[in-house]
Phi, psi and omega in degrees: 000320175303321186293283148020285190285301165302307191292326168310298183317307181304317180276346164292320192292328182278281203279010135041261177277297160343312203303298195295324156297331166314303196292338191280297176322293194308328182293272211267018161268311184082317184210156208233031232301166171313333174275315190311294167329296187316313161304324166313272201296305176311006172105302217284178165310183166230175201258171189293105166304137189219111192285113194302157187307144196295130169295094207283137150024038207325144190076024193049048188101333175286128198293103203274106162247107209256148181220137166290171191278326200229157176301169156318135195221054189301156198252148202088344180253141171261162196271338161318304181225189213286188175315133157286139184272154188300000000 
């Protein structure tokens, strides 16, 4: 288990700066793909990010308020009477 534990401790220790640029992307991305990493650990850039366009609204913007048809209805329950025993 110990060996284990040193090797990990080593290989972080190495890869560092690779670590570190991962986590810097992520801070201004969220998300990364596989190619992405792979330039990440090889040294290189990554292209300028350009953050996608906002997703307009369904209904052209108007805030849409849906109600149900029927009162609330929980299962197991009738509409005559209280909870059903189990």
């Amino acid at each position: 288990m110990q060996n284990g534990y040193e090797r990990a401790r080593k290989v972080i220790e190495e890869r560092s700066d690779a670590l570190e640029r991962i986590a810097l992307a992520l801070l201004e991305r969220e998300v990364l793909d596989g190619a992405e990493v792979r330039q990440l650990i090889d040294g290189q850039k990554l292209a300028a990010y350009q953050a996608p366009p906002p997703m307009p609204p369904p209904g052209g913007g108007e805030q849409q308020v849906i109600k149900p048809e029927s009162p609330l209805r929980l299962p197991g329950m009738l509409p005559e009477s209280g909870p059903q025993p189990a």
